[in-house]
N, C-alpha and C positions, 0 to 999 in steps of 0.2 A: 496366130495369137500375137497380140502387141507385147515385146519384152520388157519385163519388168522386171525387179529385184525377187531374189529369194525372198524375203520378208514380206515383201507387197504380196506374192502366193500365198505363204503361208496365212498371210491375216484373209487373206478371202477364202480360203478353206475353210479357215474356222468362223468365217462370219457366214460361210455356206450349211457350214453344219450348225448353225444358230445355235453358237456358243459361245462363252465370254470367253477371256482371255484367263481369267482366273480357272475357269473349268476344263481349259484345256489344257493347261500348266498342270494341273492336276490328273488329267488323264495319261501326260508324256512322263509325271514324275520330277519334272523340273520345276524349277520357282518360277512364280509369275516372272521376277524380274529376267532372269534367263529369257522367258518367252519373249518379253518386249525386248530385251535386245538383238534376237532374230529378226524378230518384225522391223525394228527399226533398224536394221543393218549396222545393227554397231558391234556384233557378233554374229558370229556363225557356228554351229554346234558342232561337237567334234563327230566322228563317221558314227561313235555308237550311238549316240543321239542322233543325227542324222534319220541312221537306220531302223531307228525305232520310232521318228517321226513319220517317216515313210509306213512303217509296216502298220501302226495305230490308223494313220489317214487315209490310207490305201491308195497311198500315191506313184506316178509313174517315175523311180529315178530318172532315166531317161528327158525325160519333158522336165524336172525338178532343175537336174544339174546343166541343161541347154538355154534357163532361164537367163542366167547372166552369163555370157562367154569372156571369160577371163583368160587370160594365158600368162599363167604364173611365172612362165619360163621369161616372159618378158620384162616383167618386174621386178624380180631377184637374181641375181648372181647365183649359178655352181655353188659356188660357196654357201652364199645365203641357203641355198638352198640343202646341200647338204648337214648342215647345223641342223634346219628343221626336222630332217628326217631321223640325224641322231637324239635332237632332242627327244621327239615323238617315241624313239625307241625304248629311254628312260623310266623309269618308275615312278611315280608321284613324288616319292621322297627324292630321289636324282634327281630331277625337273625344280622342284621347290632348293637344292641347294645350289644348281645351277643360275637358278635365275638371282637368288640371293648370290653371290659372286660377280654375277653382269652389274648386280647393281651399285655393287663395291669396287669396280672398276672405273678411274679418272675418265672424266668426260673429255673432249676437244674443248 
């Protein structure tokens, strides 16, 4: 199989199951807008989304997540990367005051 983006997948699943974009946003539970930002790789869903993309389409993670090989390791810092994971640990409300705080913090 030629590699392609997540997004380029996902739109031909749903263009295989000959359905719009609106009807599939509907079926995953997310906004249309959500969908098209998968599709267009301008987001990526977080794992429960993921996983219930997966499990609605009947797709192979496997073959999903060997579309794009990324190696995260290479493009963030320990650091960077430990932030992520305590963010991720957070609450909605922690995460939302958190990130209010980064934004209040002087630029370079």
């Amino acid at each position: 199989m030629k590699e392609r983006s997540f997004g380029a997948y996902l739109y031909h699943v749903i263009r295989m199951k000959s359905m719009t974009q609106k009807e599939a946003a509907e079926l995953l539970h997310i906004s249309p807008q959500a969908l098209n930002n998968y599709i267009q790789n301008k987001r990526y869903p977080d794992m429960e989304t993921m996983v219930h993309i997966l499990k609605v389409f009947h797709l192979d993670a496997n073959r999903v997540f060997q579309l794009e090989k990324v190696d995260i390791s290479s493009a963030l810092s320990i650091d960077e990367m430990h932030f992520i994971q305590m963010y991720r640990s957070l609450d909605l409300s922690q995460q939302e005051f958190v990130l209010k705080m980064m934004k209040e913090l002087p630029r370079k």
